[in-house]
C-alpha positions as CSV (number, residue, x, y, z in Angstrom):
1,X,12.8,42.8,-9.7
2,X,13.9,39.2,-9.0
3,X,11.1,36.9,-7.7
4,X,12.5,33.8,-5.7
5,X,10.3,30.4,-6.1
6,X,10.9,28.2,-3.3
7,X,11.7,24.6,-4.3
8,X,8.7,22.1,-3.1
9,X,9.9,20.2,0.0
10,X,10.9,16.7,-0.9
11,X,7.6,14.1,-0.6
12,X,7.7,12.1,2.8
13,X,6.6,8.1,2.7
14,X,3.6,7.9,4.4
15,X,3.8,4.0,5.3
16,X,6.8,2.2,5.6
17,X,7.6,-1.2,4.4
18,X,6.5,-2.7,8.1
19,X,3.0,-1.1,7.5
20,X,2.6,-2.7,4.4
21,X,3.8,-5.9,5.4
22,X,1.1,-5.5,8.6
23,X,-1.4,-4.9,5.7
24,X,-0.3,-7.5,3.5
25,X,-1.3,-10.2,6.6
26,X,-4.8,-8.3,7.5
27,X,-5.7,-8.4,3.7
28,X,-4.5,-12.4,3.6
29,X,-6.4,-12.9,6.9
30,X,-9.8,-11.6,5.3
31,X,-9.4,-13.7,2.2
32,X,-8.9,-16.7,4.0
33,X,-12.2,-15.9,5.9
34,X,-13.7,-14.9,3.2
35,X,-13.0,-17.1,0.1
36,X,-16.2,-17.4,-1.4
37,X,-17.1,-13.7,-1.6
38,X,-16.8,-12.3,-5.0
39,X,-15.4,-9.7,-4.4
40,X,-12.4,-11.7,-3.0
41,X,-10.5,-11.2,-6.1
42,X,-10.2,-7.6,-5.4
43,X,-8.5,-8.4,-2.1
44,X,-6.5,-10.8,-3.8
45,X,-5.0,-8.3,-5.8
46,X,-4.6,-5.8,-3.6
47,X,-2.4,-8.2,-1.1
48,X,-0.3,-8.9,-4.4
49,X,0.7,-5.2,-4.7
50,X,1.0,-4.8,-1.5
51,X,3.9,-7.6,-1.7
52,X,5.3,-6.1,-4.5
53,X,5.2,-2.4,-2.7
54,X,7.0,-3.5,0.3
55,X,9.9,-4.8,-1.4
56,X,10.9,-1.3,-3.0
């Protein structure tokens, strides 16, 4: 008996490099609005990688 295994479908992106642009500028308009909260530096990251994920 032969049992056939289907290969998984290929993975979709689920954003494209226009959504994370669009995100990059929300994230930079809430840290300049926000500058003095602490937990700032978190956004401040986060728009970094989203720079760096838009360019692959």
């Amino acid at each position: 008996m032969t049992t056939m295994t289907a290969e998984p479908s290929r993975a979709r992106a689920v954003l494209s490099n226009e959504d994370f642009k669009l995100l990059q500028e929300a994230v930079l308009f809430y840290l300049k609005a926000h500058e003095d909260d602490p937990i700032s530096s978190k956004y401040s990251n986060l728009y970094h990688r989203l720079g760096s994920a838009g360019r692959r």
